[in-house]
C-alpha positions in Angstrom: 0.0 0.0 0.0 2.8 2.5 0.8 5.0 2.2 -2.6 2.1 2.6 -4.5 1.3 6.0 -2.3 4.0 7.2 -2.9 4.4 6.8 -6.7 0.8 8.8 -6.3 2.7 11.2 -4.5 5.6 11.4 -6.4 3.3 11.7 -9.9 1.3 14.3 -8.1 4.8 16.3 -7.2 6.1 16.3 -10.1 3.3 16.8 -12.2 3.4 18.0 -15.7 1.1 19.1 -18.7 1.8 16.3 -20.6 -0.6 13.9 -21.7 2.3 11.1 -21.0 1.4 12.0 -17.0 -2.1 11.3 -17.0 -1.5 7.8 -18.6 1.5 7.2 -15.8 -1.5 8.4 -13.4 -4.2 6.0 -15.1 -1.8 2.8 -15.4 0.0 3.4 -11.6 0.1 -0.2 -9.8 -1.5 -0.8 -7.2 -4.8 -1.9 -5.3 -8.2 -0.1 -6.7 -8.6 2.2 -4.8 -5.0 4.1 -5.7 -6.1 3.3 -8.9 -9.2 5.0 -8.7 -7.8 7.9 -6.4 -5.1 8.1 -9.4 -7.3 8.7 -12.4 -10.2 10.9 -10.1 -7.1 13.2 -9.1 -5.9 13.3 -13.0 -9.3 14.0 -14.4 -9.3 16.6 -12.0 -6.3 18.4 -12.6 -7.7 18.1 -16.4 -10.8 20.0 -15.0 -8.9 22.6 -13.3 -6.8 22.9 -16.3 -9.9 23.9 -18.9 -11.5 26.1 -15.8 -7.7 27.9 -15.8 -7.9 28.1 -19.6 -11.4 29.3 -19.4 -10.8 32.0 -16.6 -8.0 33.4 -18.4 -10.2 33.6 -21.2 -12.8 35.6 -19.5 -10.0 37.6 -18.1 -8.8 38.5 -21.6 -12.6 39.6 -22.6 -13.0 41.7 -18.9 -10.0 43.3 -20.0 -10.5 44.0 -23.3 -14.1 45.5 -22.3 -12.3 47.5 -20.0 -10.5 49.1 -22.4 -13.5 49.6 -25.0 -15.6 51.1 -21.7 -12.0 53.6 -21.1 -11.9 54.4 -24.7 -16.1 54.9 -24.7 -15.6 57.4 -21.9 -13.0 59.1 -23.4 -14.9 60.0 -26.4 -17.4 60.9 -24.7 -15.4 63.7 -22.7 -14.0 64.6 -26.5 -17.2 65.1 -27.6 -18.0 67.1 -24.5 -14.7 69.1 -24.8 -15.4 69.6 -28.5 -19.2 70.9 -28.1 -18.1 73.3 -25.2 -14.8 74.6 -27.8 -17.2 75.0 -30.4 -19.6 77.2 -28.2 -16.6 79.2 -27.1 -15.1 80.1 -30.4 -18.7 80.1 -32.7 -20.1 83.0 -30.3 -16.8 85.2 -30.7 -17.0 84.2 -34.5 -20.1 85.2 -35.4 -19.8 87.9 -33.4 -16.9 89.6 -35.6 -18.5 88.1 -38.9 -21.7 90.7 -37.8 -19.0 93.5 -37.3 -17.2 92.9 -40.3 -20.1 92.7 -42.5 -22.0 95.9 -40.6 -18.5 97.8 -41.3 -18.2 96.7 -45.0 -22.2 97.4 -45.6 -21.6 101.2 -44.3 -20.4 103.4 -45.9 -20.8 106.4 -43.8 -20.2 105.2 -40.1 -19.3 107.9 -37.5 -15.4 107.5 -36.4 -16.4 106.6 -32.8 -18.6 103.9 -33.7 -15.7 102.4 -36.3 -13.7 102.3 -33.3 -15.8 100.8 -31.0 -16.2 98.0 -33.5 -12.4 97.7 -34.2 -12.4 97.5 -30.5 -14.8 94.7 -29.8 -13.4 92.7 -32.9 -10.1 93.1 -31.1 -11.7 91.6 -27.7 -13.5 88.9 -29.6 -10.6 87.9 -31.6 -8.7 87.8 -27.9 -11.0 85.7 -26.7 -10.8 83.0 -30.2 -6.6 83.2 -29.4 -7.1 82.6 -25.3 -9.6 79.5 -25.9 -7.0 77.8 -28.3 -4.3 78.9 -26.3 -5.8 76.6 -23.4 -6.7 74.0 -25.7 -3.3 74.0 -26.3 -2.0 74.3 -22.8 -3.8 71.1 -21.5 -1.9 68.8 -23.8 1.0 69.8 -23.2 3.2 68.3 -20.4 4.0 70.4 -17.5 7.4 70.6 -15.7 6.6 68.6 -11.9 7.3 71.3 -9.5 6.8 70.2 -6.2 5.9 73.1 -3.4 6.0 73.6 -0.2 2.1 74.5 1.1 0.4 75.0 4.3 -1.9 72.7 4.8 -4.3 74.5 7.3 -4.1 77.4 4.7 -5.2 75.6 2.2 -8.0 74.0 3.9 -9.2 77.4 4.9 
């Protein structure tokens, strides 16, 4: 009874995912019962190897779901982002298309009103250059500049 223990043991040690294995495990010598305890503890590590193969499986789909659900989100914040630029540079836009066309439509405008249309296409057009200009500023990488705060200032 014990040699044929320990050959279980021994197979079960120094077990591999051979197919060679689970014959030595089906043919071991011995009464029955090893033999029995032999083949139920090679079918199962046959079980347990499809359930490994199947969970990493399922981990590969999870995953790659993951990354379709971070790349949904992330067009959704471009489209987001991309509404809110439109807004803030279609309102200044149309805004010094109306000036433009006023000034090119009339002929006789008084000198203060010329200027106070030269003026507010100057702020519009400043406010077009500021909106890219932060565009631009979030993608670029900023210099990490670690400071010194007070914490109980802050919180206040």
């Amino acid at each position: 009874m014990v040699s044929p223990v320990e050959n279980l043991t021994r197979l079960a040690v120094d077990r591999d995912d051979s197919e060679q294995w689970r014959t030595q495990m089906k043919t071991l010598d011995g009464p029955k019962e090893i033999k029995r305890l032999a083949t139920a503890f090679g079918d199962l590590v046959v079980e347990l190897r499809a359930q490994n193969q199947s969970l990493a499986e399922s981990m590969r789909t999870l995953e790659q779901a993951q990354a379709d659900l971070v790349q949904a989100a992330q067009l959704a914040t471009l489209g987001r982002m991309s509404a809110g630029l439109a807004h803030e540079i279609g309102n200044p836009l149309a805004a010094l298309v109306g000036f433009v066309d006023y000034l090119r439509s009339s002929q006789d405008i008084d000198a203060d009103l010329r200027a106070e249309l030269f003026k507010r296409i100057d702020g519009e057009s400043e406010r077009i250059r500021k909106t890219i200009r932060q565009l631009v500023d979030v993608g670029r990488p900023q210099p990490f500049c670690p400071t010194r705060i007070v914490v109980n200032e802050l919180i206040e």
